[in-house]
Backbone as CSV, one residue per row, in Angstrom:
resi,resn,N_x,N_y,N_z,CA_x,CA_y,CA_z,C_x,C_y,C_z
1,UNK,9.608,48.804,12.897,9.798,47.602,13.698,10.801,46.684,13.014
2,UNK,11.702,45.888,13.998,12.445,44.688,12.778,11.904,44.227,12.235
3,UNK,12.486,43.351,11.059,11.604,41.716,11.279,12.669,40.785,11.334
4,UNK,13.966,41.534,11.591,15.148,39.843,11.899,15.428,40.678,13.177
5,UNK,15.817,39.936,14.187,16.627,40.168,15.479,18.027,39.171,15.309
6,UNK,18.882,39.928,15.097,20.568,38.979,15.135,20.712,39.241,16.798
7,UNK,21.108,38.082,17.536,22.057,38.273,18.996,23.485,38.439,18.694
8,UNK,23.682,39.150,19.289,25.173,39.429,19.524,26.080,38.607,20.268
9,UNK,27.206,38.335,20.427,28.164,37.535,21.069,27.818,36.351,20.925
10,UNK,27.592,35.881,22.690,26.960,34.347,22.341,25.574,34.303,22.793
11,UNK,24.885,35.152,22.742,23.272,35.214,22.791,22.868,34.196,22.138
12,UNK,21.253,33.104,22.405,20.401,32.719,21.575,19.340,33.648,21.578
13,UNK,18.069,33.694,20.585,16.872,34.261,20.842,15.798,32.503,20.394
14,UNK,15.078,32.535,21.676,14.195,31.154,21.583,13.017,31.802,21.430
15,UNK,12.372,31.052,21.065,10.867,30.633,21.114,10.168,29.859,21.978
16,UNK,9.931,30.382,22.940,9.150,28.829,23.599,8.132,28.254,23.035
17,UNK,7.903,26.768,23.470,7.138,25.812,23.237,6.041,25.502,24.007
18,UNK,4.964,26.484,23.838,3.682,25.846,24.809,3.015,24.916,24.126
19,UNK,2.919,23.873,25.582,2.373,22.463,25.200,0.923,23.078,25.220
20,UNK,-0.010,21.663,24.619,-1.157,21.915,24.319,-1.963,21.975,26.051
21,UNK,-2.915,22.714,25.885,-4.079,22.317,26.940,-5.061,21.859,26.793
22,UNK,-5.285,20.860,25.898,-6.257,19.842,26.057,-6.151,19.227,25.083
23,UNK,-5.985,17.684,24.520,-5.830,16.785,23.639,-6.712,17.112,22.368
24,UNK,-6.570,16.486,21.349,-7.424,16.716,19.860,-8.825,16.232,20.262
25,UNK,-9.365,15.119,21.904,-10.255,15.240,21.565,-11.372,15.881,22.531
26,UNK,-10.541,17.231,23.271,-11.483,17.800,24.291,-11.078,17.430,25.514
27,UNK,-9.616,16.804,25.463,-9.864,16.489,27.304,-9.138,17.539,27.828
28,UNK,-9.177,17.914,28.856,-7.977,19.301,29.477,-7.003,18.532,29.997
29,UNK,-5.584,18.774,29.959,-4.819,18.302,30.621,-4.134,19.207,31.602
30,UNK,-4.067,18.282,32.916,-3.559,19.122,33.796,-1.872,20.059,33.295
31,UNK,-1.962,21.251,34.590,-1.075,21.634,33.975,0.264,21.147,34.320
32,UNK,0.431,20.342,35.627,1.460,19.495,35.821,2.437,18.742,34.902
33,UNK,1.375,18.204,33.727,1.970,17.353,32.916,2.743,18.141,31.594
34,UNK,2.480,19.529,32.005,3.280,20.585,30.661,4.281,21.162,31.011
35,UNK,5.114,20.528,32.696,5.878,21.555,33.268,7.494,21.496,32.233
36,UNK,7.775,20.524,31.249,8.738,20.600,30.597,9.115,22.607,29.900
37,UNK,10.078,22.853,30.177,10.243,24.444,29.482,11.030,24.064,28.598
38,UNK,10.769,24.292,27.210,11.823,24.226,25.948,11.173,24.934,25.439
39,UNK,11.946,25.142,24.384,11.971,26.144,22.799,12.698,25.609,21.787
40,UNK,12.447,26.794,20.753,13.345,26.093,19.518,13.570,27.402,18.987
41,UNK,14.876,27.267,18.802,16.195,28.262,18.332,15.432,28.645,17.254
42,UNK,15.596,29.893,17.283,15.235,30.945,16.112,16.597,31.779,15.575
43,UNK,17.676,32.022,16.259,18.803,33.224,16.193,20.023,32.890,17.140
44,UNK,20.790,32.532,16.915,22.471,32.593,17.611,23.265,33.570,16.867
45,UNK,23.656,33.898,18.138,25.162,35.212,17.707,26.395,34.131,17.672
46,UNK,27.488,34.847,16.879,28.765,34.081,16.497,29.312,33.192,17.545
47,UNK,29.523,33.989,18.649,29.938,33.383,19.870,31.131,33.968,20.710
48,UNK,31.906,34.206,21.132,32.368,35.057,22.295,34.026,34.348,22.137
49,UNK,34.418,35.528,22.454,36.404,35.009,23.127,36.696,35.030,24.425
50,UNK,37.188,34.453,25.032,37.528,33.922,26.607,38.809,34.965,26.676
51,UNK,39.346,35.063,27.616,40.684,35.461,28.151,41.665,35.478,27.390
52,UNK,41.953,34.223,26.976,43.371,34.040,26.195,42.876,34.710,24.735
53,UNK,42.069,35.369,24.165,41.487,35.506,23.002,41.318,34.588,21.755
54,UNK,40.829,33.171,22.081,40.282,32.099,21.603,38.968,32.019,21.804
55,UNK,38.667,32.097,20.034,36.951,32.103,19.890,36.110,30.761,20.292
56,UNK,35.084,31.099,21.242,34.303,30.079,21.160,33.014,30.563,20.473
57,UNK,32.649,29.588,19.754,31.632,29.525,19.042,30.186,28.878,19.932
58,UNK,29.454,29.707,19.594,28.101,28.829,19.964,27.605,27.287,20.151
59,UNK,27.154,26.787,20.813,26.763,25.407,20.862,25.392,24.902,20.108
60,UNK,24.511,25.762,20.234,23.516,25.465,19.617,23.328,26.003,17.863
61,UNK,22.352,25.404,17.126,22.298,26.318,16.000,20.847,26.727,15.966
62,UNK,20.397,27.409,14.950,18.987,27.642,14.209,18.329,26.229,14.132
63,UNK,17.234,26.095,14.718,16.614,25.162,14.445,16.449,23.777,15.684
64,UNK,16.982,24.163,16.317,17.542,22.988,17.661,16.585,23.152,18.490
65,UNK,15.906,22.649,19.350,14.606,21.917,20.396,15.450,22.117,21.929
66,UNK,15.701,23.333,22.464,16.272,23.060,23.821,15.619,22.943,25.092
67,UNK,16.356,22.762,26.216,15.429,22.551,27.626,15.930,23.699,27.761
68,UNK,15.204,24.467,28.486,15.673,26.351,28.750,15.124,26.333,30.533
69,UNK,15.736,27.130,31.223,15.465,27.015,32.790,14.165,27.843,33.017
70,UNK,14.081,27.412,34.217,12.182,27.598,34.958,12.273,29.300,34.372
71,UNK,13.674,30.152,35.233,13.421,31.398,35.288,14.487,32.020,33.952
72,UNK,14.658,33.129,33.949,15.625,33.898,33.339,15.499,34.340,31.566
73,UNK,16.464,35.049,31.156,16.294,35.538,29.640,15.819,36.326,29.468
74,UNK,15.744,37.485,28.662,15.241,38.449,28.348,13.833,38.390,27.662
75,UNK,12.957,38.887,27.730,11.576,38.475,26.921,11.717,39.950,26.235
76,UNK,11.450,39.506,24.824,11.467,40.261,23.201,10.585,40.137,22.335
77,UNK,9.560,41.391,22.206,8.694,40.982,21.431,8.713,41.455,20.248
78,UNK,8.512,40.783,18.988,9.250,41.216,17.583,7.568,41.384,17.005
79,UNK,6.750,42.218,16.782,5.416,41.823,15.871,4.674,41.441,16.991
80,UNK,3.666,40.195,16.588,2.807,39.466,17.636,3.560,38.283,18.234
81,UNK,4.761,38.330,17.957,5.090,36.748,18.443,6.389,37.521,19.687
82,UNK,6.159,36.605,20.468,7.238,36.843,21.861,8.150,35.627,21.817
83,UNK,9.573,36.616,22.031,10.625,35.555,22.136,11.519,35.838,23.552
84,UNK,12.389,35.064,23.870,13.079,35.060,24.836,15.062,34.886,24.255
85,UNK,15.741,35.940,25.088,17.010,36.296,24.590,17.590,35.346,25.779
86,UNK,18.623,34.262,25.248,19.146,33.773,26.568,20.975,33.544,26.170
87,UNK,22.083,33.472,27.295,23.159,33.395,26.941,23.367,31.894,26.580
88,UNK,24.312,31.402,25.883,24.774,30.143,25.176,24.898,29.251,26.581
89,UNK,25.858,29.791,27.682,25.947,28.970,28.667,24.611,28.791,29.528
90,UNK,23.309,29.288,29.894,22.082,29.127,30.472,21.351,28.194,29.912
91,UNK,21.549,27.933,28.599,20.801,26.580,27.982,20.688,25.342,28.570
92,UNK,19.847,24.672,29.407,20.224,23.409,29.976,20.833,22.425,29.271
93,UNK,20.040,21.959,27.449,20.666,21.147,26.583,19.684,21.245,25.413
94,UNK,20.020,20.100,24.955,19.283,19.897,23.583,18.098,18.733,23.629
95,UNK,17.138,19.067,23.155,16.225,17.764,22.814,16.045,17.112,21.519
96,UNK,16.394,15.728,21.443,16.427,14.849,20.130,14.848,13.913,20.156
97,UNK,14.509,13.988,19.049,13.425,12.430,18.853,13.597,11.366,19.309
């Protein structure tokens, strides 16, 4: 089995972020209020050349908090943990504190 997955081109590999279902002190929260979809970057590939053969580089890095869309990406399971393979341009954005 691996234990690193590198993406190629301009691939990310995420992690999603499941929110909690029920607060520290027992309450359930609906699931409405978890509909945010993000992850956090585990793996970017170098990044890709366009037409004119000018490299673009990736936007995101290792370590970054993104909004990722309802559907799409490849689902990858490395061990017990499941990740999701998505292209650089499908990323909605970034999330800051």
């Amino acid at each position: 089995m691996a234990k690193r997955l590198v993406p190629l081109l301009n691939r990310v590999l995420v992690e999603r972020i499941v929110p909690p279902s029920k607060t520290t002190t027992g309450i359930l929260l609906p699931e409405k209020s978890a509909k945010l979809h993000s992850g956090k970057v585990v793996a970017v590939g170098p990044g890709i050349r366009d037409k004119e053969g000018s490299f673009i580089p990736a936007t995101v890095k290792e370590g970054d908090t993104v909004l990722l869309p309802e559907y799409g990406g490849t689902e990858v399971k490395l061990g017990d943990k499941e990740y999701h393979l998505y292209r650089d341009e499908d990323i909605l954005g970034t999330l800051h504190d």
